[in-house]
C-alpha positions in Angstrom: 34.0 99.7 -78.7 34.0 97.2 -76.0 35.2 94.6 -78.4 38.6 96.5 -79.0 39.2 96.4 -75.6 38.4 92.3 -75.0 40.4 92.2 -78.0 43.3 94.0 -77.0 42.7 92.0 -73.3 43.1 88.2 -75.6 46.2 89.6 -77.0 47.9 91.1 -73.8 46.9 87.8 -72.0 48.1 85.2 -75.0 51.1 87.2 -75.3 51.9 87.1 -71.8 51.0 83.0 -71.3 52.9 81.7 -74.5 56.2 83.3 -73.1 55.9 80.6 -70.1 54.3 77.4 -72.1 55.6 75.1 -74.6 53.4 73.4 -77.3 54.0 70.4 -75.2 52.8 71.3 -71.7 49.6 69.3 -70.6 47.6 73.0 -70.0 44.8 72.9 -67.2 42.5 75.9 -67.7 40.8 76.8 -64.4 36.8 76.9 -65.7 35.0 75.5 -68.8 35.9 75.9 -72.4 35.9 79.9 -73.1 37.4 82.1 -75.8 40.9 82.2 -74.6 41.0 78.5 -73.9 40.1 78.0 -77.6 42.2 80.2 -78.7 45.5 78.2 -77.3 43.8 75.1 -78.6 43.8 76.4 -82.3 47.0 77.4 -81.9 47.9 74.0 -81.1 48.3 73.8 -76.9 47.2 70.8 -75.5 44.3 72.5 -73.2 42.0 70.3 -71.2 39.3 72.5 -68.7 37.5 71.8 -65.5 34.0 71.2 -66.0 32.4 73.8 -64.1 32.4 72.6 -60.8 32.3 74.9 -58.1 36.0 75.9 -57.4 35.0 77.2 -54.0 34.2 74.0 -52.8 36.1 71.3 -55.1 39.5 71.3 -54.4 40.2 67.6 -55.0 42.1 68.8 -58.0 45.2 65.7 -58.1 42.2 63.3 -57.8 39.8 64.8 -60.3 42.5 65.5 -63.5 45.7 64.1 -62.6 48.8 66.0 -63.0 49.8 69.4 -65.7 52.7 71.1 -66.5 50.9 74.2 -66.1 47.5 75.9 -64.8 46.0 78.7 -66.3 43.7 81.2 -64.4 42.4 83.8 -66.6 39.7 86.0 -65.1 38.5 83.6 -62.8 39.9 84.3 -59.2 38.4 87.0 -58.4 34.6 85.6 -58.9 35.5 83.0 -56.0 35.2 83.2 -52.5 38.3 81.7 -50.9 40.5 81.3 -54.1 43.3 80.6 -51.6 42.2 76.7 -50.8 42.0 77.0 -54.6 45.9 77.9 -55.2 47.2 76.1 -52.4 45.8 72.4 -54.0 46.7 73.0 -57.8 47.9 70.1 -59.7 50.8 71.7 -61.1 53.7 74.0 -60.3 53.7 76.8 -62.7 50.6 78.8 -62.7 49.4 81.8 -65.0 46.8 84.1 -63.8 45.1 87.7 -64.3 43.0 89.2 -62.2 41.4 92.7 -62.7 42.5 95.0 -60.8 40.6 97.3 -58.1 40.5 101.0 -59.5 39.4 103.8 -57.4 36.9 105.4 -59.7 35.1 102.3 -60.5 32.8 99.6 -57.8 33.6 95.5 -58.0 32.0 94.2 -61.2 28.4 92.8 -60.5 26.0 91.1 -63.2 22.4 91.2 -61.5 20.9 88.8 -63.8 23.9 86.2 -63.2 24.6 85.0 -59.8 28.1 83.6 -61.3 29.0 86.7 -63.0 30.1 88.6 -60.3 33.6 89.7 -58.5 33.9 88.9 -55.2 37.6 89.9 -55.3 38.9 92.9 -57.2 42.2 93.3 -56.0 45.2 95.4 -55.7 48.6 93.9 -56.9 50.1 93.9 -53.6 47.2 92.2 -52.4 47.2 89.1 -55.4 50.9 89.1 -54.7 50.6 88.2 -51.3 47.8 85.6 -52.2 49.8 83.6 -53.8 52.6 84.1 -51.8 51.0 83.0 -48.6 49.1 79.7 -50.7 53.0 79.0 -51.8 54.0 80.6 -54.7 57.3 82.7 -56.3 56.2 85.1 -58.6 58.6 85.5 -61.5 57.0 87.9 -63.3 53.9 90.1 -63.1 52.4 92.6 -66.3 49.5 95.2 -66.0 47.4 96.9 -69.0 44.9 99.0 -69.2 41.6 98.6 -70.8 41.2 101.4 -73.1 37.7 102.7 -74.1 36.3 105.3 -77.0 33.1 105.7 -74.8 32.0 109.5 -73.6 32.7 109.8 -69.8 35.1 110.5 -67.0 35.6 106.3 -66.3 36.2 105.6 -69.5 38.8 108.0 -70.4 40.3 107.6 -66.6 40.7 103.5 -68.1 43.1 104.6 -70.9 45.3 105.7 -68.3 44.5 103.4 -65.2 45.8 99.5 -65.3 43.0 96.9 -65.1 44.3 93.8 -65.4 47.0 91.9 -63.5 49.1 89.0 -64.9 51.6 86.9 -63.1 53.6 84.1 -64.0 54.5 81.8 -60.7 56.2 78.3 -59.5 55.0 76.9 -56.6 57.7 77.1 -53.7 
């Protein structure tokens, strides 16, 4: 069943992102090729991705790729350290990104066998808004969903009902 719910998480997200980019938009994809990046490719976006370089630390961003119409952050910000520096040096000024959100009932994702895999940040709206805010940007629109699940269990029927991810559209100011 966890498959219906990444599912239903690629469709909320590509739904959400094709509102704000044109075929035509050079699309910089914060993190190497993955799923969703493929999927705006076959659709016909012109997508080009970092190339896994440590985010935290490499923010030379103008230098390394040149300039995009727009960047797109999908489930990455929250795996890094200080994704402020990060926002504040993007080569582009409209940016889409999703987050997941904190929930109550439910500790920060953490892969033990992956020291990548793992969420620094799991944050609260207010708290993503003001992020990017304070790194210089105008949110123009936000979205939440939930992330249903058919498992047995008091988390899994509290996610039907709880929002889990977060997904704004902003220009830089």
């Amino acid at each position: 069943m966890k498959l219906k719910a990444l599912e239903k998480r690629f469709i909320n997200t590509l739904n959400f992102c094709t509102r704000y980019i044109d075929i035509d938009d050079k699309i910089l994809d914060l993190g190497t090729s993955n799923d969703f990046s493929i999927q705006l490719s076959e659709k016909g976006y012109k997508v080009a991705n970092t190339k896994g370089e440590d985010l935290d630390l490499e923010t030379d961003f103008q230098e390394r790729y040149g300039k995009y119409d727009i960047i797109t952050a999908i489930e990455i910000l929250e795996h890094l350290l200080s994704p402020f520096v990060l926002l504040r040096n993007l080569p582009a000024d409209r940016l889409i990104a999703t987050v997941p959100l904190r929930l109550w009932f439910s500790k920060a994702y953490r892969n033990e066998e992956d020291s990548w895999d793992r969420h620094y940040h799991e944050f609260e709206d207010w708290q993503f808004d003001w992020l990017l805010e304070k790194a210089g940007w105008k949110i123009i629109e936000s979205e939440k969903w939930t992330s249903p699940s058919s498992e047995i269990g008091i988390r899994p029927i509290l996610r039907n009902f709880y929002p889990r991810y977060y997904a704004v559209y902003a220009l830089r100011v």
